[in-house]
N, C-alpha and C positions, 0 to 999 in steps of 0.2 A: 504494500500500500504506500502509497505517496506523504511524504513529509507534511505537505500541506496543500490535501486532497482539493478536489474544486468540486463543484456538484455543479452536474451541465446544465442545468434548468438557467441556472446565469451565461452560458455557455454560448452567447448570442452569434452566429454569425450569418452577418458580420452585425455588430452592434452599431445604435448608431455614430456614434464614434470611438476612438479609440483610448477616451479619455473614461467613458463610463464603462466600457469593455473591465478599461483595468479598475476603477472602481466597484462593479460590481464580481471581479473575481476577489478583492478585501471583504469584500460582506460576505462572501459564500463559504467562505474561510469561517467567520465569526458564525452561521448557520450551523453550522455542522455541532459547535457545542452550544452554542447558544441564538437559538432559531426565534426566543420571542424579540430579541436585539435588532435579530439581523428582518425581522419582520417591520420593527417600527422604520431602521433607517431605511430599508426600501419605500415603506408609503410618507416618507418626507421626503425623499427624493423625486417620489413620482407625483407625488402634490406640487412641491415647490417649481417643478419641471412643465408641466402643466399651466400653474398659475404665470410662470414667464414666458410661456406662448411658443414652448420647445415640444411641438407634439413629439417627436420623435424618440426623443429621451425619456418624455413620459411614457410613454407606451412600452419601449422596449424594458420601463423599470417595472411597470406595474406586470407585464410578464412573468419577470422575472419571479417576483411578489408572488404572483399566482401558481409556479413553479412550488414554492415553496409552503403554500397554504394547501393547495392539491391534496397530496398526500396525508394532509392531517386531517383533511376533513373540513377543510375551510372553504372551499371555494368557491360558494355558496355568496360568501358574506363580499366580494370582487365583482358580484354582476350587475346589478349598477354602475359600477367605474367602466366594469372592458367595456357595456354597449354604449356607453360617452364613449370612452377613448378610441372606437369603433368608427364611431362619426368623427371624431376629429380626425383620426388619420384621412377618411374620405376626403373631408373636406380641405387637409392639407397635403392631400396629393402624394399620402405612403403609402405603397402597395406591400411592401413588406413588413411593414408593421400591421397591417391592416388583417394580412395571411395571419400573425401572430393571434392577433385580437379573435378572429374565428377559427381557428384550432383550439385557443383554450373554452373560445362557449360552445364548442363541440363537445369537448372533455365535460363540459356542466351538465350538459342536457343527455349526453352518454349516460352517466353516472345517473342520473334521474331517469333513466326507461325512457328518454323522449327521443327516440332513434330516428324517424324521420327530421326531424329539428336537429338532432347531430348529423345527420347524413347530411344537410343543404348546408351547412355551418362547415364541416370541412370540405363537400365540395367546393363551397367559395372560397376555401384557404388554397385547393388545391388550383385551380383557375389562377387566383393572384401569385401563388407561386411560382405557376410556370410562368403568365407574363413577365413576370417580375425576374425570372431565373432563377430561384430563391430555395438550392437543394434541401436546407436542414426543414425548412416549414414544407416542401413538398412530400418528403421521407413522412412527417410527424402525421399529415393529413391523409397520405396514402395508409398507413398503420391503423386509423381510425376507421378511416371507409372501408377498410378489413374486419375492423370490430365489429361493425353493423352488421355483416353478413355473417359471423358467429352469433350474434347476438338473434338473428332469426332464423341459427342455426344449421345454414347454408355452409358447410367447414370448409369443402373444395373450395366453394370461389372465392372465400375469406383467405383461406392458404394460400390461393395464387394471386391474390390482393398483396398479402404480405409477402408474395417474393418477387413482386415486381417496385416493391419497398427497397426490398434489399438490394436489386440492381442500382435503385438510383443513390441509396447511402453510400457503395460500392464506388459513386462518382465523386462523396464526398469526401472521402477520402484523404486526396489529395488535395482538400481544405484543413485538416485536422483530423487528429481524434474524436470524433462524438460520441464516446459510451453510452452514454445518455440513450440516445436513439438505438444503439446495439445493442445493450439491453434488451431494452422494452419489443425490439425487431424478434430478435433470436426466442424470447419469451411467448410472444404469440406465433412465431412458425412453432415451437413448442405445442400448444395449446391448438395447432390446427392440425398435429400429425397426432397425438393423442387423441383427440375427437375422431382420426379417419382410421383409427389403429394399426400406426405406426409408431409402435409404444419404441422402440430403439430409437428411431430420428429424434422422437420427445425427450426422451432424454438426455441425447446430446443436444439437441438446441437448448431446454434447462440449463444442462451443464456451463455453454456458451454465456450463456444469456446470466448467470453466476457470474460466470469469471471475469464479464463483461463488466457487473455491476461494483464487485468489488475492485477493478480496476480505476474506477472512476467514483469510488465511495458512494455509489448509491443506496443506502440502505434498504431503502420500499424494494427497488429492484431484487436486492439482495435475500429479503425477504419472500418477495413472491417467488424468487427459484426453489428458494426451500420449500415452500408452500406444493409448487406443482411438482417436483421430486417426492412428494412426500406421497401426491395424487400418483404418480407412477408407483411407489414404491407397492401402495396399496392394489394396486391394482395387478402386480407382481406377487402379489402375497407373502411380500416381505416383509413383516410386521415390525420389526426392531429397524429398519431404514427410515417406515414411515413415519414409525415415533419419535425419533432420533430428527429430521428434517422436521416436520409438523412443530416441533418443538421448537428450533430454533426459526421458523417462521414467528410463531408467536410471542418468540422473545422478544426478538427484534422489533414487531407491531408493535406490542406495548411499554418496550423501554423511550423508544422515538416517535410515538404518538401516530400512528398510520390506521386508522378504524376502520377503512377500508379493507386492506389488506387482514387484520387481526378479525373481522368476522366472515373473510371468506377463506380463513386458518381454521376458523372454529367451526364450520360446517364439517371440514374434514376431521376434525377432532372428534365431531361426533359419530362419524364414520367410524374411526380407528377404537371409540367407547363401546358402539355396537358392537364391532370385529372380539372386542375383548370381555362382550357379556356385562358389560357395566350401562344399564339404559339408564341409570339414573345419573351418571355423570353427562349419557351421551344428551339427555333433557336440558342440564344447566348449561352443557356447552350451546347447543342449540338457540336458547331463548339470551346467553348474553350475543352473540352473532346476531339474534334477532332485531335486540335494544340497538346496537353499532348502529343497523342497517338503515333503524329506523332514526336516527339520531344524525344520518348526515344525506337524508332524504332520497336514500338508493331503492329505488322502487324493485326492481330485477333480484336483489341479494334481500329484500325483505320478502319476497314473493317467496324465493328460496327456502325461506327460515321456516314461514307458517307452513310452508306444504311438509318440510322437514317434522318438524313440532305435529302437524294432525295425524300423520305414518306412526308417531312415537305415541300419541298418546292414547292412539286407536289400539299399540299392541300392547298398552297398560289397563285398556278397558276405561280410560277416561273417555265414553263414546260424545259427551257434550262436548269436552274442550277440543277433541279432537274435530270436529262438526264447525267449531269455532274459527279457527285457524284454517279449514280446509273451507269457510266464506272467505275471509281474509286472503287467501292463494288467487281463491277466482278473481276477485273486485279486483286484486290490484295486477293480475295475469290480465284483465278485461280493460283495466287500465290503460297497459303498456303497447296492448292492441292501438286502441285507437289511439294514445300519441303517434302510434307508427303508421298512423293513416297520411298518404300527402297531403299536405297544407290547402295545395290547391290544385284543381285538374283541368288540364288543358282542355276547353270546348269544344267539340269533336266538330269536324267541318260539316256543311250537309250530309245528308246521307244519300246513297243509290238510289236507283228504282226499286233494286230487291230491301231498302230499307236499313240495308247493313252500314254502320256508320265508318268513314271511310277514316281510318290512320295514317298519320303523316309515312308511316313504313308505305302503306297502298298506295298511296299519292305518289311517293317519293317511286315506287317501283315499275309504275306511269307514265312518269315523267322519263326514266330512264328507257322507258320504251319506247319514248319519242326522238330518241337519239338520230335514229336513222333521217326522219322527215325533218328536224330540226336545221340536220348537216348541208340541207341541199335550198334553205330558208335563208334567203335576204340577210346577211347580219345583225342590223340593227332588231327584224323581227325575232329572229330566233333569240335575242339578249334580252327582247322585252317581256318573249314568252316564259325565258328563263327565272327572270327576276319576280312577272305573277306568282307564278308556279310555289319558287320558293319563300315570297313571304306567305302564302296561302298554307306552303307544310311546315312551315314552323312557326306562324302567327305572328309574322313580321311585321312594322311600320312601313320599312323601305328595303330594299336591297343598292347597293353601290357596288361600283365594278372601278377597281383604281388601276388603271395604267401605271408603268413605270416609264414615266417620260412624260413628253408632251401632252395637257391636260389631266394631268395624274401625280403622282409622287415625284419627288426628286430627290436626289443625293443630296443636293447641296442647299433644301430646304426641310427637309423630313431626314438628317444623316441617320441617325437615331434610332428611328422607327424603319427605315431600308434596311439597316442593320439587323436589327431585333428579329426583322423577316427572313432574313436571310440565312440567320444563327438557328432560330425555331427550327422553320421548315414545316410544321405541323400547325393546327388549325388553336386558336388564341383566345380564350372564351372571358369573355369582361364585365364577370357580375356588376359594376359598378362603372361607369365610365369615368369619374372621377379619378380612380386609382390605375388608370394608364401612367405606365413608368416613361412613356413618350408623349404625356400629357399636351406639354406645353407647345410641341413642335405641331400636334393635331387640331389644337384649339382653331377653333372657326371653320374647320372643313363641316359639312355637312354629313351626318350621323354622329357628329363627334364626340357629343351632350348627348349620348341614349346609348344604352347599356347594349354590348351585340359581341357578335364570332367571329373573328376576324379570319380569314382564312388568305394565303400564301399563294397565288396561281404563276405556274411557269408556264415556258414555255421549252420544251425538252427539258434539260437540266439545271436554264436559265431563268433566273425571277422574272417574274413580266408583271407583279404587279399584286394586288390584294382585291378579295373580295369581302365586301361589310355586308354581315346579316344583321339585319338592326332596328331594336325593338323600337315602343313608342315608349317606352320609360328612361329613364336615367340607371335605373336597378332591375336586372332579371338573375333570379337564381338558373342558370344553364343547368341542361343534365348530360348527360354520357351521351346518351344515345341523341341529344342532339345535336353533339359534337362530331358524331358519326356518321351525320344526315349530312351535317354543312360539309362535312369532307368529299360525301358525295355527291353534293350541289357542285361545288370549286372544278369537278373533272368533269360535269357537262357545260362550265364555264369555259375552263381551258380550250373543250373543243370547238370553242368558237374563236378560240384566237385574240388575242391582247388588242 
């Protein structure tokens, strides 16, 4: 272990500058023995930072802040502040703090069962990231939109979520060390090869995801590897590994204050009380994991406890309290459901004659079948029919088709953003049009104020130019698949030629 460990949560890169870099590697220093310390100087910091009109430093403090409350169970008590410092980064034009800002209230509404609200929360982390270029926030965001799909239990496409993490950490690399993020990476590939019963890969990415934490003094990390070594060991039916690991899971929870972790210790604790004939320990462990659960408003880990608790007290002939706990599973199982409803659902266009209502996939698979009559259509028609088409499949205000050159982009007024295009190469999705990292150089183009997809069109190998899909707001949360759509709009763009 390091003389004087740093914990990555302060680990900013790049921070906003290199003044608070190294100021907050001195407070992370002082966290590690003493966290209520290092909690006050951060929210004077990020106050004071704030009140002189430094959004950047604020934000990247109060991160930091939020770094360090996470883990206890605090993070709760920062969401008021991030969705301000949210809007101010908007407003002052930081994409990368802004990725920050919606990572950690992904992480809020994660923790609370509200998993379509963390899904759109790190998609826009993950959007601003790549605009922005921004590896450590796109790693963090990718890692989350993997939770999601564990958390509704989907493990393949969570696991290959998490190793298309690991590819781009992989890029980070040669930025630094980020334990931090290797950690928490190697911990849920872990937790997605044990869910597919790949108990060996699980426990070498545990293992990893250990060595990883203790490398970079993470303690929770270090903890939770014990924790899911302990779920292997049990699950090996090696009873002295699991109690040996489980145990120092929960040591480490409740010497450094982690409630999170210490009640999803104590569910398996009541596993390994069962395993050893003791259902009266495996009760108390149960109900204090319950009280945790319910104490830092984790819907998913108290759903846990009561389903746990109504099994246990049904096989003590408690048949009312177990009755109790087993309404308490449903409400808050019934709960979690509907946070995970989309917020809001795209209007379906008309529909056919046969009634069936048509999806932007149908549309889109339509359009692409017009390729051939398109090809042999007047230019300027074939671009106008192109650009209906496509505000029509993804409920656009406008569409724009920028040249590179004459009447369109230029090098030597847009360097910036030619650039950005050129580096990408992939399609650019701008929850926010404010938080373009080429803001200033786009101001006054038209689409330029309303939130849209920017996509890259060549011509062979060579840039020829951008297409704007582009809403009538200033703010759209994008999704995947409509990132997949504009990609496929930009190639019947192309074959009309720059």
């Amino acid at each position: 272990m390091r003389n004087q460990p740093e914990a990555a949560v302060f680990t900013l890169q790049p921070a906003a500058s290199e003044t608070l870099a190294a100021l907050l590697a001195r407070i992370a220093r002082v966290a590690h023995r003493h966290p209520t310390t290092a909690d006050r100087l951060l929210h004077t910091l990020s106050v004071n930072a704030f009140a002189a009109g430094d959004t950047a430093v604020g934000v990247d403090t109060l991160y930091a802040r939020f770094g360090l409350l996470e883990p206890r169970g605090r993070a709760l008590e920062l969401l008021p502040a991030l969705e301000q410092a949210g809007a101010l980064a908007a407003a002052g034009h930081f994409p990368v703090q802004a990725a920050r800002v919606c990572e950690a209230l992904g992480r809020i509404a994660y923790q609370q069962g509200e998993y379509q609200l963390a899904s759109e929360q790190w998609s826009r982390a993950l959007d601003l990231a790549e605009v922005s270029g921004h590896l450590q926030a796109g790693v963090a965001a990718r890692i989350g939109l993997g939770q999601i799909h564990y958390a509704h239990a989907d493990w393949a496409r969570g696991l290959r979520q998490m190793r298309d993490a690991g590819e781009h950490l992989a890029q980070l690399g040669s930025h630094g060390d980020d334990s931090h993020l290797a950690a928490k990476l190697a911990l849920n590939i872990g937790v997605g090869s044990f869910e597919t019963g790949d108990l060996p890969a699980a426990e070498r990415h545990f293992s990893h995801g250990l060595a990883a934490a203790r490398r970079g003094a993470h303690r929770v990390f270090e903890a939770e590897a014990h924790w899911h070594l302990a779920r292997a060991a049990l699950a090996r039916q090696r009873m002295d590994w699991a109690v040996a690991d489980c145990r120092l899971a929960l040591d480490i929870a409740v010497r450094h204050g982690y409630p999170w972790l210490e009640a999803a210790a104590s569910r398996t604790w009541t596993e390994i009380a069962l395993a050893r004939g003791d259902t009266a320990a495996a009760i108390r462990s149960t109900r204090h994991g319950l009280a945790l659960a319910q104490r830092i408003q984790s819907r998913a880990q108290a759903r846990q406890a009561h389903l746990q608790l109504a099994q246990l007290l049904q096989t003590e002939g408690d048949a009312a309290g177990a009755l109790e706990h087993l309404w308490q599973h449903l409400a808050l199982q019934s709960e979690i459901e509907r946070l995970s409803l989309p917020a809001r659902t795209t209007l379906a266009p008309p529909a056919e004659d046969g009634g069936a209502p048509v999806t932007p996939e149908e549309l889109l698979l339509h359009l692409c079948g017009q390729r051939q009559r398109l090809a042999t259509a007047p230019p300027p028609e074939a671009v106008a029919e192109l650009k209906a088409a496509s505000a029509r499949i993804l409920g656009l205000a406008s569409v724009v088709r920028w040249p590179l050159g004459d009447g369109g982009l230029h090098t030597a007024e847009q360097p910036r953003y030619v650039d950005l295009l050129t580096r990408h190469g992939a399609p650019l999705a701008l929850p926010d049009a404010a938080l373009h990292p080429c803001h200033a150089e786009l101001h006054g183009l038209p689409g330029a104020a309303q939130a849209r997809i920017e996509v890259p069109l060549y011509d062979g190998a060579q840039l020829a130019g951008a297409l704007w899909l582009v809403d009538a707001h200033a703010t759209r949360a994008w999704t995947r698949q409509e990132l997949l759509i504009a990609s496929q709009l930009a190639l019947l763009f192309e074959a009309q030629g720059s």
